[in-house]
Each structure stands twice: as structure tokens, then as C-alpha cells.
gemmi code that builds the backbone of each chain (N, CA, C; Angstrom):
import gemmi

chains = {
    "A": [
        ("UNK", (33.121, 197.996, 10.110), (34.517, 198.117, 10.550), (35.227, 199.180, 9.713)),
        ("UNK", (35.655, 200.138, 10.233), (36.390, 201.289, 9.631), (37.234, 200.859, 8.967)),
        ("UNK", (37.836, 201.089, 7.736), (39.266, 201.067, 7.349), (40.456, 201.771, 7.682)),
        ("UNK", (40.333, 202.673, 8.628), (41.582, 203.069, 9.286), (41.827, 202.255, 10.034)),
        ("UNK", (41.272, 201.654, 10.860), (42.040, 200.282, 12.073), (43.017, 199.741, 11.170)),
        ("UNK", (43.989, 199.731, 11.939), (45.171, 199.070, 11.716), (44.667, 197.504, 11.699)),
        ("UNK", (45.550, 196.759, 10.863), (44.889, 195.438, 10.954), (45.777, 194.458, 11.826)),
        ("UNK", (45.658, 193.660, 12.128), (46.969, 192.973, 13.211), (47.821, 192.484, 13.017)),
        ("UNK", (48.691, 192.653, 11.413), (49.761, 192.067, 11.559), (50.489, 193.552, 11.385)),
        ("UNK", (49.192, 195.027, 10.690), (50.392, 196.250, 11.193), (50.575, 196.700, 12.456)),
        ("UNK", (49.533, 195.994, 13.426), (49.736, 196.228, 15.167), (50.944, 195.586, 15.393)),
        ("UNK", (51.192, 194.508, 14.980), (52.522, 193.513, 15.305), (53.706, 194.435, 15.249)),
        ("UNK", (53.428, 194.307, 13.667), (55.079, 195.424, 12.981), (54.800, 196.774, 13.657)),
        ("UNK", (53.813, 197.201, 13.919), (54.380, 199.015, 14.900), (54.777, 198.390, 16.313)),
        ("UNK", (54.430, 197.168, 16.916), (54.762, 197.480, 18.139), (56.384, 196.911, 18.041)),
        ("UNK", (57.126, 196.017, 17.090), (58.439, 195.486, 16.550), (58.474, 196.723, 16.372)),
        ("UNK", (58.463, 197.471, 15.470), (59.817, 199.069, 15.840), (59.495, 199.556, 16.619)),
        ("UNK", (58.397, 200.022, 17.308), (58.495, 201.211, 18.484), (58.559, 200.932, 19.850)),
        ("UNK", (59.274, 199.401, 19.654), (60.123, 198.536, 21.077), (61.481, 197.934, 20.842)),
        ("UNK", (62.515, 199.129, 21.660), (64.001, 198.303, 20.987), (63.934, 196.742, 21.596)),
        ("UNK", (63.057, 196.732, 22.608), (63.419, 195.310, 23.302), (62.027, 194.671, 23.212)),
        ("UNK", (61.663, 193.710, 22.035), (60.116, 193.565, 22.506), (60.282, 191.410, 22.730)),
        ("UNK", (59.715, 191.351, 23.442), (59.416, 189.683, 23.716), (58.011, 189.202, 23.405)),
        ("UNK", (57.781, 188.342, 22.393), (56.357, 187.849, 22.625), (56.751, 186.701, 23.419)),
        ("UNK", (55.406, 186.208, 24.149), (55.990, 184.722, 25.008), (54.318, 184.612, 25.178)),
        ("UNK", (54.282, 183.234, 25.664), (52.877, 182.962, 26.294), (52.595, 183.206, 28.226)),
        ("UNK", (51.755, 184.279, 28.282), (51.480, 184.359, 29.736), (52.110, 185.726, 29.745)),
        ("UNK", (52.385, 186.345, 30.731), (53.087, 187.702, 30.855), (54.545, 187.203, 31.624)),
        ("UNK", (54.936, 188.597, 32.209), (56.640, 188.634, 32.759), (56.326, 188.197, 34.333)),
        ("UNK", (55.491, 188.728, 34.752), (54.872, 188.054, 36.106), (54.545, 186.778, 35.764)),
        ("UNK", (54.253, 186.134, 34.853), (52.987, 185.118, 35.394), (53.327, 184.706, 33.952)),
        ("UNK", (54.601, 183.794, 33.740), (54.912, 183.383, 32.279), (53.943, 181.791, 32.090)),
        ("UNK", (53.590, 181.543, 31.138), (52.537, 180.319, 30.826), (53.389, 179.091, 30.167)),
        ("UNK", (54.485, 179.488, 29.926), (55.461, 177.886, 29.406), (56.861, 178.665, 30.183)),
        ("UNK", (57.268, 177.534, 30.503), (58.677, 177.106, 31.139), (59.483, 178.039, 29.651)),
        ("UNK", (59.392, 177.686, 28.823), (60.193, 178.246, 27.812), (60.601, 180.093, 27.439)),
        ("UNK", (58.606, 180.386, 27.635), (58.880, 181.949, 27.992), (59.696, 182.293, 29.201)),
        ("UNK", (59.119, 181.250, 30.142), (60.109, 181.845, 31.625), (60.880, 181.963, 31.631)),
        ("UNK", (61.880, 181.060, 30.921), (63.577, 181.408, 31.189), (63.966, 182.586, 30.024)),
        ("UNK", (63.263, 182.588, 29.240), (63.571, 183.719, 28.278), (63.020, 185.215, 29.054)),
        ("UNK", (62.287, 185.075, 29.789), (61.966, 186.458, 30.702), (63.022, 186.577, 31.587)),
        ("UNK", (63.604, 185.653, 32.745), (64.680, 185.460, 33.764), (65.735, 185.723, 33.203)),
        ("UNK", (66.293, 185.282, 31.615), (67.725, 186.079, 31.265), (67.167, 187.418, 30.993)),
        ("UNK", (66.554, 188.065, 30.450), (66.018, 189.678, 30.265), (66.390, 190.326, 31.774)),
        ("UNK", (65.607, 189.847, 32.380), (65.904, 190.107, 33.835), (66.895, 190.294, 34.525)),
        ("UNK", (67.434, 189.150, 34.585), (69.094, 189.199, 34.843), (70.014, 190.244, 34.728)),
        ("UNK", (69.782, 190.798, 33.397), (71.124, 191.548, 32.960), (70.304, 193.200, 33.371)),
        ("UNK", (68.928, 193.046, 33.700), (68.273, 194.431, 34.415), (67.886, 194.897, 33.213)),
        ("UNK", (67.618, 194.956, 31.728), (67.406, 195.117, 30.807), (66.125, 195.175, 30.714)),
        ("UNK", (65.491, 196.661, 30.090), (64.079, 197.103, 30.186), (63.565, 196.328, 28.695)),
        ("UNK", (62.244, 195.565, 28.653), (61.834, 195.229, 27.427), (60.305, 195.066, 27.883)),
        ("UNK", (59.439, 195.446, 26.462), (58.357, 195.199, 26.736), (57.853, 193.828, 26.319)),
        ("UNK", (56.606, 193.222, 26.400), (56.399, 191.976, 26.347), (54.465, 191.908, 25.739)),
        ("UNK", (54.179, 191.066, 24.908), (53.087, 191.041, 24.396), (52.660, 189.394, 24.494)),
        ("UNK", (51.533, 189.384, 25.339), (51.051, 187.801, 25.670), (50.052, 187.266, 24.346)),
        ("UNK", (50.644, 186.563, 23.648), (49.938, 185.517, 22.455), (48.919, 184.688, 22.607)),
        ("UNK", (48.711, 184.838, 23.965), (47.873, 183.530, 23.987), (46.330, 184.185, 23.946)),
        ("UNK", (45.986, 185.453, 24.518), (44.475, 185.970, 24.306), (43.623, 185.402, 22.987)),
        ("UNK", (44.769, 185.570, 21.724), (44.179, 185.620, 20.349), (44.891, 184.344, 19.435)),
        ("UNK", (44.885, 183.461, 19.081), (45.564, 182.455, 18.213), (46.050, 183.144, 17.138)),
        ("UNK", (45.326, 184.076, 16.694), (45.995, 185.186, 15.409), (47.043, 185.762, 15.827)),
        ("UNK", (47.485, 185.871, 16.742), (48.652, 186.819, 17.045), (49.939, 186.126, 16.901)),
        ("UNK", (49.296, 184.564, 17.044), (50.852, 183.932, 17.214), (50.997, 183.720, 15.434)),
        ("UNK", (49.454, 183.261, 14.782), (49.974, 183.138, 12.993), (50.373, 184.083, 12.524)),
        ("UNK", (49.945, 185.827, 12.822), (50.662, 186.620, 12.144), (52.307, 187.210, 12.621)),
        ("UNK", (52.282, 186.682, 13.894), (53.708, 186.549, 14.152), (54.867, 186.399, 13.454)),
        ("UNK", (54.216, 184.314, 13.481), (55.094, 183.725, 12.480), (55.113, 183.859, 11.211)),
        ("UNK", (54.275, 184.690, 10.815), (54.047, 184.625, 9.378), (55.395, 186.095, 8.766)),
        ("UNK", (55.297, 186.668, 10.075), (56.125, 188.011, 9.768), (57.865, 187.412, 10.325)),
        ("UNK", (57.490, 186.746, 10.628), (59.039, 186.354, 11.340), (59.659, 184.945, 10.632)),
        ("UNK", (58.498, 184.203, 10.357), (59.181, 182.769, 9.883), (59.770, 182.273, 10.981)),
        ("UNK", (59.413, 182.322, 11.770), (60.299, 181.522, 13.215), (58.720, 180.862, 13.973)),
        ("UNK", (58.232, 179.518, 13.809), (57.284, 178.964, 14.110), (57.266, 178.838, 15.817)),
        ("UNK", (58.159, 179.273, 16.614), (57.837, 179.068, 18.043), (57.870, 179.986, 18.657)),
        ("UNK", (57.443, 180.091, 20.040), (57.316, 181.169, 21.242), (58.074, 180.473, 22.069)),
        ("UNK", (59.035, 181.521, 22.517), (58.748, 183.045, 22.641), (59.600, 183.659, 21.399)),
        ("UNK", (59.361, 184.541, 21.100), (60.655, 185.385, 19.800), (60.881, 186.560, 20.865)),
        ("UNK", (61.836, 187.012, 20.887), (62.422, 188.426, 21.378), (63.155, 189.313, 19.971)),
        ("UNK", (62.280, 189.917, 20.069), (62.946, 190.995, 18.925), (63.828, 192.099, 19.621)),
        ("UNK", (64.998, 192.661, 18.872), (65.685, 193.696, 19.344), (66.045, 194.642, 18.077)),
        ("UNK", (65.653, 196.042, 18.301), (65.922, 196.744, 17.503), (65.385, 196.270, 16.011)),
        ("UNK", (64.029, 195.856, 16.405), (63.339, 195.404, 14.962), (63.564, 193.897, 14.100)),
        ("UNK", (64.784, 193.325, 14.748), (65.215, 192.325, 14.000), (64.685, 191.002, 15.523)),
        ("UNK", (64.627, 189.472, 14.523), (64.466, 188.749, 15.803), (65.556, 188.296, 16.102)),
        ("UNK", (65.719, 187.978, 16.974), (66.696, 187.664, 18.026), (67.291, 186.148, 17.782)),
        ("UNK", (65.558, 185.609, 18.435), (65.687, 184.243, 18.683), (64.718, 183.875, 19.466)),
        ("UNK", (64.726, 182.528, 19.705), (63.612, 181.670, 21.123), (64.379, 181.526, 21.994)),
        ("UNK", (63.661, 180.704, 22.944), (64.367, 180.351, 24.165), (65.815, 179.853, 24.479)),
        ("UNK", (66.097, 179.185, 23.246), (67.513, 178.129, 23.260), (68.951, 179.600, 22.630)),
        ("UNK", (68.235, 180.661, 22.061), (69.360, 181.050, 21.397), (69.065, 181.959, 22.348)),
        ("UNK", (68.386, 182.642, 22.951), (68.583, 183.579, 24.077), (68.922, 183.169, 25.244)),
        ("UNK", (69.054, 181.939, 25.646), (69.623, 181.455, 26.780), (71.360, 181.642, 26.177)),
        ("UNK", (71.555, 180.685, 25.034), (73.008, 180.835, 24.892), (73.796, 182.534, 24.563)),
        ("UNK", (72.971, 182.993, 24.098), (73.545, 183.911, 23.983), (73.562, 184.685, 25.689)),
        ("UNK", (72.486, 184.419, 26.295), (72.710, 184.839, 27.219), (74.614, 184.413, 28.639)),
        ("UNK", (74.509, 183.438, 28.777), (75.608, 182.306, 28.915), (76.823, 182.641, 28.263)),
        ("UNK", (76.841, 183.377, 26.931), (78.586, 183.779, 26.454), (78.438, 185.282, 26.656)),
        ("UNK", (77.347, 186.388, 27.273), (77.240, 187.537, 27.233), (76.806, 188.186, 25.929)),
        ("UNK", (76.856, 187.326, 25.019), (76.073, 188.041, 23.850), (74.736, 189.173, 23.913)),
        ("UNK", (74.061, 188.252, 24.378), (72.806, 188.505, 25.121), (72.955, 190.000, 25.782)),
        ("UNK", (73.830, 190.560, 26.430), (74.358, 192.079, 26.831), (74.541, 193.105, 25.857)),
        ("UNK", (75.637, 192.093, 25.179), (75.986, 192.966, 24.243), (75.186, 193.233, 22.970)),
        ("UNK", (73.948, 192.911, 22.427), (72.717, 193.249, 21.954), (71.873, 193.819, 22.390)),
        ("UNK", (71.958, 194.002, 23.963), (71.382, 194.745, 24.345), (71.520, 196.040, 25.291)),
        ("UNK", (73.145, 196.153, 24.795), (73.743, 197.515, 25.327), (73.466, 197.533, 26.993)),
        ("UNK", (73.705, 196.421, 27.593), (73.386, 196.933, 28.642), (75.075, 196.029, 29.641)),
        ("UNK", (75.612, 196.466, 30.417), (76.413, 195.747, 31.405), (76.022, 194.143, 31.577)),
        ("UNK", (77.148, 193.072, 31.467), (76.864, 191.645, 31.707), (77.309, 191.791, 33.005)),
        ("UNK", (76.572, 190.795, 33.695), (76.661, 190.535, 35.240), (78.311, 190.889, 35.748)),
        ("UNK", (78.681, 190.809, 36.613), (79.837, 190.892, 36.957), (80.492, 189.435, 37.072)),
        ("UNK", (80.089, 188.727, 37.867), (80.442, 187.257, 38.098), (79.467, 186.174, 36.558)),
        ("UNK", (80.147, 186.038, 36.099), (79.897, 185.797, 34.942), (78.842, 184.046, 35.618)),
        ("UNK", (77.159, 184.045, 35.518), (76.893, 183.003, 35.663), (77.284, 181.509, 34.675)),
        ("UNK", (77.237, 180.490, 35.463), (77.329, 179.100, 34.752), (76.120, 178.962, 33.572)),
        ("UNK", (75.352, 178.936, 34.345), (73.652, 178.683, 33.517), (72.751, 179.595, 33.812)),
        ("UNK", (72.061, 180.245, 32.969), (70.754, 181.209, 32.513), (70.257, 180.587, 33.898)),
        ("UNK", (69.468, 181.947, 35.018), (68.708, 182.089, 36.161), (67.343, 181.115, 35.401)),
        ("UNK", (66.994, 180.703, 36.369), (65.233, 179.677, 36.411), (64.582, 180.697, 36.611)),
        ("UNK", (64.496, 181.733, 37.914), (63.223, 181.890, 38.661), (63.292, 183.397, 37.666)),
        ("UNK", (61.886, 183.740, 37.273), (61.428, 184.639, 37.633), (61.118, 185.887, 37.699)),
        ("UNK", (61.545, 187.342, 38.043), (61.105, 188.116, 38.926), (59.968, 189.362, 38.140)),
        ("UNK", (59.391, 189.768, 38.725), (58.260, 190.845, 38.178), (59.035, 192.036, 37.300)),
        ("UNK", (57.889, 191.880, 36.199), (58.812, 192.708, 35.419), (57.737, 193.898, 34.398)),
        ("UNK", (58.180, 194.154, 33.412), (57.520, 194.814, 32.570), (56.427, 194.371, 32.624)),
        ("UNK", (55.215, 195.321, 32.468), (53.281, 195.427, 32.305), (53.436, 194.939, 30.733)),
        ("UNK", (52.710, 193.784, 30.682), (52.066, 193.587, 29.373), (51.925, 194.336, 28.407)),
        ("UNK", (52.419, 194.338, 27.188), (51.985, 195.325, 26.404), (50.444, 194.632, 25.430)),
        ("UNK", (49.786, 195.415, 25.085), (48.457, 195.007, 24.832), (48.309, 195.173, 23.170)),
        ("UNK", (48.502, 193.844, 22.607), (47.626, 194.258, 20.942), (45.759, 193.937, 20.990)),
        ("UNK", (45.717, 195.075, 20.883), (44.102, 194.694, 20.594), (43.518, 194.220, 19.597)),
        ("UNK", (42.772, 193.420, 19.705), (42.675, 192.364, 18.798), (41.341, 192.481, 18.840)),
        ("UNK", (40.039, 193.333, 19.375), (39.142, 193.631, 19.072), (38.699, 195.027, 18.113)),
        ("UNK", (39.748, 195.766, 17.259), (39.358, 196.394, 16.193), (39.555, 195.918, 14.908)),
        ("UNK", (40.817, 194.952, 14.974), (41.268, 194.494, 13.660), (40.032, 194.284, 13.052)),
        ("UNK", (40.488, 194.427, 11.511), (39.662, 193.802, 10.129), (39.993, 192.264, 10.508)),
        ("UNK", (38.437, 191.894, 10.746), (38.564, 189.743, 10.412), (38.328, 189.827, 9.149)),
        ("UNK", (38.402, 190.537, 8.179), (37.622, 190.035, 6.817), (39.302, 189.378, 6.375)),
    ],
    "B": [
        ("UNK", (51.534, 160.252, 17.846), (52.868, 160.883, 18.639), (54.054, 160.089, 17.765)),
        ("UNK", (54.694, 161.151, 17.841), (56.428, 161.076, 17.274), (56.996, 160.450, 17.977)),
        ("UNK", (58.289, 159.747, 17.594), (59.140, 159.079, 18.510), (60.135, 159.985, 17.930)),
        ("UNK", (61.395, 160.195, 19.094), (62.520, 160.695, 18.631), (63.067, 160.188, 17.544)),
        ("UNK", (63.193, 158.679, 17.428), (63.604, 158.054, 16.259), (63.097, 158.957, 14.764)),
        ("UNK", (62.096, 159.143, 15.249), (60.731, 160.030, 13.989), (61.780, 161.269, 13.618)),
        ("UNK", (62.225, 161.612, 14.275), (62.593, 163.371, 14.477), (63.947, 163.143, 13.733)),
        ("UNK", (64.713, 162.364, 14.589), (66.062, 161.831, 14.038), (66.282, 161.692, 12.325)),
        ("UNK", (65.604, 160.365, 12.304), (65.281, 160.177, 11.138), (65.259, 161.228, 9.721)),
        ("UNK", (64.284, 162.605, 10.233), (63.861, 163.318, 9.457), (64.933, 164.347, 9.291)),
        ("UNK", (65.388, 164.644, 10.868), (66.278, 165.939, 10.460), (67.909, 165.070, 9.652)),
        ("UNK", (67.906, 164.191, 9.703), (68.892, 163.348, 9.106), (69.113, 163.402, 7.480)),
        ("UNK", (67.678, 162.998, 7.438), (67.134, 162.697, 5.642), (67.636, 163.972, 5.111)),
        ("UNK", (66.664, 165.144, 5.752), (67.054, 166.165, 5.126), (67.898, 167.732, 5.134)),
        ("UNK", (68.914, 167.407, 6.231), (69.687, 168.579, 6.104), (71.096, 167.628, 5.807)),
        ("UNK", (71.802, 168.157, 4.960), (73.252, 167.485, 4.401), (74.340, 167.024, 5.577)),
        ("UNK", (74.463, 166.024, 5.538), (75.278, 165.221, 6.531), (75.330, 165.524, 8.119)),
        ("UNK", (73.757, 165.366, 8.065), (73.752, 166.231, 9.553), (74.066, 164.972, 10.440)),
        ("UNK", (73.804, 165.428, 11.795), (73.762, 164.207, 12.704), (73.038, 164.791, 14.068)),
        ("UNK", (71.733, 164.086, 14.139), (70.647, 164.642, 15.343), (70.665, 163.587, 16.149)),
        ("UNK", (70.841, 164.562, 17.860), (70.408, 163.692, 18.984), (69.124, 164.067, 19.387)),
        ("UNK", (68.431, 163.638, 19.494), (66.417, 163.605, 20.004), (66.337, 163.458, 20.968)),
        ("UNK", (66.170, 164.180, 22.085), (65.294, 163.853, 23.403), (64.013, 164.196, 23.671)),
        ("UNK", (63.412, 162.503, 23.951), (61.764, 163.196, 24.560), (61.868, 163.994, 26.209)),
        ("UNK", (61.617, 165.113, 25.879), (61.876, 165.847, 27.215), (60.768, 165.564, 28.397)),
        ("UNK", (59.551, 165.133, 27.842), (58.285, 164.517, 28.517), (57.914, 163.554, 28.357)),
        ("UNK", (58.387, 162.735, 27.964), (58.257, 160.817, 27.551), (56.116, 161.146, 26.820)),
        ("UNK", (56.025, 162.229, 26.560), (54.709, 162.029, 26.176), (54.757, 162.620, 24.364)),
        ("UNK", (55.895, 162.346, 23.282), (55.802, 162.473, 22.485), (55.597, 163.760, 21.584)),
        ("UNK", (55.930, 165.161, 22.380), (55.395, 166.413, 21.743), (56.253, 166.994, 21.983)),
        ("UNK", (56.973, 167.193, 23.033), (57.851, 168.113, 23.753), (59.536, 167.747, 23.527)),
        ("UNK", (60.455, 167.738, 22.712), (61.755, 167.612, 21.924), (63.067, 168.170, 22.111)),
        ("UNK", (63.905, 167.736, 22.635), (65.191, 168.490, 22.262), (65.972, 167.847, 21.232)),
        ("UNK", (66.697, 168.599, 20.369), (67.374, 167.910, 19.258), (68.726, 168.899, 19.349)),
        ("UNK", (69.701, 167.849, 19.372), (71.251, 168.964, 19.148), (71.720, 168.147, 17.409)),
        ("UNK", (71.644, 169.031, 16.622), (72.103, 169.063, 15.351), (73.535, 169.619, 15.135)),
        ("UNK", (73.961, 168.560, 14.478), (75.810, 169.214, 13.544), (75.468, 168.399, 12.362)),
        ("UNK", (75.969, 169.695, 11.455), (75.958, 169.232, 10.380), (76.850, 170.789, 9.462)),
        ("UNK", (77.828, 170.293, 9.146), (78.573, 171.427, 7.747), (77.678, 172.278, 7.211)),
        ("UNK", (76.214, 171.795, 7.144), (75.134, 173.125, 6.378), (75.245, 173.918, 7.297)),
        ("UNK", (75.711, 174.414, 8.611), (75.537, 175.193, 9.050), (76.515, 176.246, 8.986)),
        ("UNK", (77.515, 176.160, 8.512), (78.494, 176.763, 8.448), (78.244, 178.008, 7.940)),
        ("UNK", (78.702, 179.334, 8.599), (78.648, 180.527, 8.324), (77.397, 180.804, 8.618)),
        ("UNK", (76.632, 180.306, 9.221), (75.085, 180.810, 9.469), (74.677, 180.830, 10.708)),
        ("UNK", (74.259, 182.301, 10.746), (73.901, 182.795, 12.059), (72.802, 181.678, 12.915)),
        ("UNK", (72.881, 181.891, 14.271), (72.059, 180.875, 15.279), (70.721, 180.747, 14.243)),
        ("UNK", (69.856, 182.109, 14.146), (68.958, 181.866, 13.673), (68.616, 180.806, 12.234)),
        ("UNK", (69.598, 181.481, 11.511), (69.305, 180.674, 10.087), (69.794, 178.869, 10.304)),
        ("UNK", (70.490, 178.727, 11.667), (70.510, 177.332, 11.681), (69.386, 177.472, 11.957)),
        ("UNK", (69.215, 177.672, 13.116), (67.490, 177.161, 13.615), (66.466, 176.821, 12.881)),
        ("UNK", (66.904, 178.057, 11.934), (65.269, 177.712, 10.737), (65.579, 176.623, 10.165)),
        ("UNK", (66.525, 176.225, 9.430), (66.792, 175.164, 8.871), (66.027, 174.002, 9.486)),
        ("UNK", (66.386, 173.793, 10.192), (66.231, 172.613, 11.448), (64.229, 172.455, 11.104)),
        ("UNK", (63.849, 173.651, 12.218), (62.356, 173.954, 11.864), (61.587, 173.947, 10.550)),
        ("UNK", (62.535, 174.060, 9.140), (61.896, 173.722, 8.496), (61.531, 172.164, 7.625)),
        ("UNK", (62.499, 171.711, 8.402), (62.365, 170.280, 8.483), (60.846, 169.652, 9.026)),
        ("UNK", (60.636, 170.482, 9.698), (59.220, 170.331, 10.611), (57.789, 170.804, 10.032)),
        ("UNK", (58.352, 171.768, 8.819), (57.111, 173.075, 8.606), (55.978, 173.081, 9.631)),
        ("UNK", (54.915, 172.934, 9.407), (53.748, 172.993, 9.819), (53.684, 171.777, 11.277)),
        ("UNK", (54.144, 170.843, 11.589), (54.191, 169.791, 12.679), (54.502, 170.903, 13.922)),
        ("UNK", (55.410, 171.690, 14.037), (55.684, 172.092, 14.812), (54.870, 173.652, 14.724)),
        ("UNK", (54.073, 173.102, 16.247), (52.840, 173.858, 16.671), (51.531, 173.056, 16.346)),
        ("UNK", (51.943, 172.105, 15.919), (51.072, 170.824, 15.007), (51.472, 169.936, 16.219)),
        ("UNK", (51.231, 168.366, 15.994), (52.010, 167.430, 16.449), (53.319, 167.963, 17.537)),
        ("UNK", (54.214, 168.675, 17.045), (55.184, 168.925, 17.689), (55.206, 170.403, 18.364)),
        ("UNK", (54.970, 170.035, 20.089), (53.978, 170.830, 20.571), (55.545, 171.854, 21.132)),
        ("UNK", (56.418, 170.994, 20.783), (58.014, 172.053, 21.453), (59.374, 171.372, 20.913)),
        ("UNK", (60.280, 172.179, 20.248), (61.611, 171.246, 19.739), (62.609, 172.549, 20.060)),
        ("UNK", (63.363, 172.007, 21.454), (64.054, 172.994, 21.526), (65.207, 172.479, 21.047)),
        ("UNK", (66.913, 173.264, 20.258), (67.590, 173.380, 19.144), (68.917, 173.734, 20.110)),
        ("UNK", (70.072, 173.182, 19.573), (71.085, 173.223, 19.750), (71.912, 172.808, 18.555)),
        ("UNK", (72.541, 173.680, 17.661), (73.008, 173.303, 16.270), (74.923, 173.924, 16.405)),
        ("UNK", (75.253, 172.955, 15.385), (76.455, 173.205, 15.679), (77.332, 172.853, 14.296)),
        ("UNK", (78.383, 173.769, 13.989), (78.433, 173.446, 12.014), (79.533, 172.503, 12.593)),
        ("UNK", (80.610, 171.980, 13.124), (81.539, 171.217, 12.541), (81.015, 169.629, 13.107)),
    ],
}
model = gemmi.Model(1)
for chain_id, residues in chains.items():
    chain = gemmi.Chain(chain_id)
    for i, (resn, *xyz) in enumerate(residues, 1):
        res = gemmi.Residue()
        res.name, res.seqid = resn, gemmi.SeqId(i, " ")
        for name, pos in zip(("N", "CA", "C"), xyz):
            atom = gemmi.Atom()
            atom.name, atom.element = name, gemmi.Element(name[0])
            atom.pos, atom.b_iso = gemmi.Position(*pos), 0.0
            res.add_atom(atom)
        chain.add_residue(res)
    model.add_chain(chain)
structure = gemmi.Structure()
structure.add_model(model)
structure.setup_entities()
């Protein structure tokens, strides 16, 4: 195994800065794998807000060096502009007072919804950590 | 498996005069909602409540505690 491969928790941290909007969640933006990522994909959605997204579940390492870099033990985390955000419960609320917009520079709905959208819709392509060069040592 | 009582209990013991409501969201013991108030939260961003809360849990959660979703509130 070369020592230039990046190892996977510096795959983590390059893909956290060189994504102002990044989401880890389990499953992808199409095809979310917990109810919890889903609604955290559906407010992203909502406000039309471009973010990329990295599925945890291929590798169990991805979610320990996650948390290990974040200290936030659950999925999904949405990072913005390098910093985390939050999970599901603080990106819903923030979503719900418009916070959620205004972190992410983008226009809040016009008709201001009651409750964070349920469903859905197709979104950003997976972004891919490869997890077959890392150093296992 | 945890009972909410379990959860209650704990986030009680140890964050300063808190006060937790526990719901089993799946009556199958893993899956949690807890709304926390407690004065420790005061001046602290969503996140740093949250952690608080979670670290009540360390290692259980993703362990035993397969989901605890958080609603915290300082007064």
C-alpha cells in the first residue's frame, strides 16, 4: 500500500471543505436508507439547495471516522461550509424557522411551510469515498 | 433493551436540573425521542445542546441505542 493514499479520515476532511453543502446520511438522495436521512434530504430539497451527499453505509469506517472528526455520534450530519450543522432534528428545525436558508444562502420558500416536506425527490449523485485505497494498517 | 424510564432516568442524573420526556418511537426499545430543558443549556448553540444530551449516552448510542432523536430547550 503506497503512502501517498490519502487515508480515510483525510478523504472525509477533503471532501468537508471542498463541499460548501456536504450531507452524510445512510442510503443516497434517491434512495435514502433511514427515515431520518430522508427528511434531512427533503428539507435540502425544498429550499432547491445544491449539496453533495456521501452514503456511510458501504464501509462501517466511514461512519467511526466521521464521528470521530465531528463528535456528533449519529447520521445523518450535514456539514456547511466545513462546520457541522447538525442531524435530522436540528435541520428539520432549523429548517421550519428558515434558518436552514439562511445558512445556506439560498431563498426560503415563499409560503412559509408548517412542517419539514416527508417525500423525497431525486437529487444530487452520490459522492463516492473510496474506501478501497485507504491504509487499514 | 432500554426503557424510556432508562433514558429519563439517565439524562436526569446527569445534566443539571434537567427535565426529559422519552418516547419509545417503536415500542421495540432502540429507537427514542427525548425533549430535554434544562438551564445547562443556556447560551448554547443547538449543537452543543445536543452533544450534551448524547453524551449522556457515549458509546450506547449506535450501541443499544439504535436512534435518540433531541429536542432541547434552556428555560
Amino acid at each position: 500500500m503506497s503512502t501517498t493514499e490519502p487515508t480515510l479520515r483525510e478523504q472525509i476532511e477533503s471532501a468537508i471543505g471542498e463541499h460548501d453543502v456536504l450531507l452524510f446520511m445512510k442510503g443516497t438522495p434517491e434512495r435514502p436508507a433511514c427515515g431520518f436521512s430522508a427528511r434531512t434530504v427533503a428539507a435540502l430539497e425544498a429550499l432547491g439547495a445544491p449539496f453533495a451527499a456521501v452514503d456511510i453505509l458501504p464501509d462501517p469506517r466511514i461512519r467511526q471516522e466521521l464521528s470521530a472528526i465531528s463528535s456528533w455520534p449519529t447520521i445523518p450530519q450535514l456539514f456547511v461550509k466545513g462546520e457541522l450543522v447538525g442531524g435530522c432534528d436540528i435541520v428539520t428545525e432549523m429548517y421550519e424557522t428558515g434558518e436552514l436558508a439562511q445558512a445556506l444562502g439560498v431563498e426560503p420558500p415563499a409560503e412559509a411551510p408548517d412542517h419539514a416536506p416527508k417525500a423525497a425527490e431525486p437529487g444530487a449523485p452520490p459522492l463516492q469515498i473510496d474506501t478501497n485505497h485507504v491504509d487499514r494498517s | 433493551m432500554l426503557t424510556t424510564d432508562d433514558l429519563k432516568a439517565r439524562i436526569e442524573g446527569s445534566i443539571p436540573d434537567s427535565r426529559a420526556e422519552v418516547v419509545d418511537l417503536t415500542g421495540t426499545g432502540d429507537h427514542f425521542r427525548a425533549t430535554v430543558v434544562s438551564p445547562a443549556f443556556s447560551g448554547l448553540s443547538r449543537i452543543a445542546q445536543h452533544k450534551l444530551v448524547y453524551d449522556v449516552f457515549g458509546a450506547d448510542i449506535g450501541g443499544p441505542i439504535h436512534a435518540l432523536s433531541l429536542s432541547t430547550r434552556a428555560e
